[in-house]
C-alpha positions in Angstrom: 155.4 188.2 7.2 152.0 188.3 8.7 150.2 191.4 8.8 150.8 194.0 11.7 150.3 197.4 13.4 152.4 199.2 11.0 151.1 197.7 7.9 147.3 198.5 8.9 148.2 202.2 9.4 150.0 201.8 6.0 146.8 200.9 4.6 144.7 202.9 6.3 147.2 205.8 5.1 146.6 204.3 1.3 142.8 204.1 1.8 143.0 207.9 2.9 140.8 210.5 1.3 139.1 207.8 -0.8 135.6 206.7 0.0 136.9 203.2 2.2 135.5 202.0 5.4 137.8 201.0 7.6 136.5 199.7 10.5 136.9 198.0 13.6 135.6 194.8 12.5 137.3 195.3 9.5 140.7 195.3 11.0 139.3 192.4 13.1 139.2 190.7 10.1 142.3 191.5 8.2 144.3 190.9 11.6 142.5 187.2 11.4 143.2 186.3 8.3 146.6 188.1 8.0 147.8 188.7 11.0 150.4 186.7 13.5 147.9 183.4 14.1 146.7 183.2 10.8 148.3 181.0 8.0 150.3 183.3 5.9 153.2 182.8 7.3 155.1 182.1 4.1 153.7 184.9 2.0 155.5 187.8 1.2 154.6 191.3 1.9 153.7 192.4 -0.9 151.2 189.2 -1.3 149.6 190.1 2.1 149.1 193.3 1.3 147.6 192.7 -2.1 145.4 190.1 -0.2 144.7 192.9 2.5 143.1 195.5 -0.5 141.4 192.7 -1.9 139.7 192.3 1.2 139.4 196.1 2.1 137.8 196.5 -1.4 135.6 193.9 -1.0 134.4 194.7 2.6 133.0 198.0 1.4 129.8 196.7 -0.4 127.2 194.8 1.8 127.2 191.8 0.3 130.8 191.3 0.4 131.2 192.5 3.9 128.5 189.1 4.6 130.5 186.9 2.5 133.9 188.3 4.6 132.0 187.4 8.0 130.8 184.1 6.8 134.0 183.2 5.2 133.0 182.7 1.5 135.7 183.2 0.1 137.6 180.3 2.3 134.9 177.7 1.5 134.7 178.7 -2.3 138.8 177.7 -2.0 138.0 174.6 -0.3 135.4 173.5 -2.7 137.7 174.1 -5.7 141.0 172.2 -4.4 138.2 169.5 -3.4 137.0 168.8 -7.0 140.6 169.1 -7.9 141.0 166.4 -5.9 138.3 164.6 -7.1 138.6 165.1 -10.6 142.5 163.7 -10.3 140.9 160.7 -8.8 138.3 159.8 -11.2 141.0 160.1 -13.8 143.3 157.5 -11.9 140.6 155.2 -11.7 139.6 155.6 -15.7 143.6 154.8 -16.2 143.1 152.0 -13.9 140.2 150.1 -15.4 141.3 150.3 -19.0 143.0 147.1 -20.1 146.4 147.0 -20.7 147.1 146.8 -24.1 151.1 145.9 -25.8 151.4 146.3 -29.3 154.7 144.5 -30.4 
């Protein structure tokens, strides 16, 4: 369930009274990376919404607020499911060039 109207007020509503800026590009944000168009269509709502504080939290310092507009966090994922990758591959090929060796 992607995130929506009623969920950002819920938020808002948990954030209340605690020092948490929630802003308009902040919303901007959550509603892009959460919302209808975004990819989180098969995560529950309780995942999106951990997600969601994750991403409130972080927003409130500078630097993470900078990482959030330049999609850090979204790369740093890349990156890491690429050497994954990579690392799976240079094992096949290890596997591959050894010699076969029967012992009867």
């Amino acid at each position: 369930m992607p995130i929506d109207r009623s969920m950002l007020k819920s938020l808002r509503n948990h954030y209340y009274g605690k020092p948490v800026r929630f802003t308009k590009e902040l919303k901007e944000i959550l509603i892009d990376r959460f919302g209808p168009n975004s990819m989180m269509g098969d995560y529950t709502e309780q995942t999106i919404w951990n997600l969601a504080c994750e991403t409130i939290e972080r927003y409130q310092t500078e630097q993470g607020r900078m990482e959030l507009r330049c999609r850090v966090d979204e790369m740093e994922e890349r990156i890491r499911i690429l050497e994954q990758g990579i690392s799976e591959l240079l094992d096949e090929i290890k596997y591959k060039d050894k010699p076969l060796v029967l012992d009867f």
